[in-house]
N, C-alpha and C positions, 0 to 999 in steps of 0.2 A: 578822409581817404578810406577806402573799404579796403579790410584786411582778409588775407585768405583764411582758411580752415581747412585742417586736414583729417580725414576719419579712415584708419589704416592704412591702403595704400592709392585711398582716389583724394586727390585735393580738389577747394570747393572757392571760386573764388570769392564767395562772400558765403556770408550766413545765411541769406536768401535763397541764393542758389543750391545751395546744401540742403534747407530744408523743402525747394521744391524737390530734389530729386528723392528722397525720404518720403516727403507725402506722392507721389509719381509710385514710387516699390507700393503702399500702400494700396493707394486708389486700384492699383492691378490685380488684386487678388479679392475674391469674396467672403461674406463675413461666414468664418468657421472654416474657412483653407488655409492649411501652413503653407505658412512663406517658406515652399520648397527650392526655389533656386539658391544655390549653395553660395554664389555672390550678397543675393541679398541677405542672408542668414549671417556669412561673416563678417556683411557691412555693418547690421543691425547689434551684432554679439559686440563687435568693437565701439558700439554708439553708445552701446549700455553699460561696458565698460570704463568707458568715459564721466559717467555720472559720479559724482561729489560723495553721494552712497551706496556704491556699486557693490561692495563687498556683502551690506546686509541686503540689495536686491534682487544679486543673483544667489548669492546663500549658498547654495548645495551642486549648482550649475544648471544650465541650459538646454531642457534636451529638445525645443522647438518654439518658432515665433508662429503665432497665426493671427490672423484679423478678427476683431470681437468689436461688440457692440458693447458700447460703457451704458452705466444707469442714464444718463442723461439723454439718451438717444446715441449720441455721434461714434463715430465707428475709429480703432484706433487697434494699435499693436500690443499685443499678448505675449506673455510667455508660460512656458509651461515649467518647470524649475525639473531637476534630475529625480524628485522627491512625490513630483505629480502635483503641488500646490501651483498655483498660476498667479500674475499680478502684470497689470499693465505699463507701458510703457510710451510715453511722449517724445518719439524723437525731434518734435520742435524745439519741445520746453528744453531739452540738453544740449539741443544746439544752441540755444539761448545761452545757456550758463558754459559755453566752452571758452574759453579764450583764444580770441582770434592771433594768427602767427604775424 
């Protein structure tokens, strides 16, 4: 049975679904544009919240998400910390490690 997930206040009936609509905010935007819709910002800020080491990866706080290009090629979500340092972010992978409700 697929169980749902909920990331602030949109629920996701599965994990699938969750992380199309996650890579969907992504694919919208080009590499080096903040993710300026203020939805997706505090869907994203509460996704990364959610991670297992959220405390040491926001650190200092949050002041923007944008799209970047990792070493490998493939294109994924950024942040920028309150401090100006950056480090990326996998909304798959932490939907992977959520526990479903």
């Amino acid at each position: 049975m697929t169980k749902s997930i909920t990331v602030g206040n949109k629920d996701f009936k599965s994990k699938k679904e969750a992380k199309e609509y996650f890579d969907g905010i992504v694919k919208s935007y080009q590499v080096g544009d903040t993710i300026n819709n203020p939805i997706h910002h505090e869907l994203l800020l509460t996704l990364l919240k959610m991670k297992s080491n959220a405390k040491e990866k926001i650190d200092c706080g949050v002041e923007r998400f944008y799209k970047n290009t990792n070493i490998g090629g493939t294109q994924s979500v950024w942040f920028e910390r309150s401090d100006g340092s950056n480090d990326d972010f996998s909304p798959s992978k932490t939907i992977n490690d959520i526990k479903s409700i």
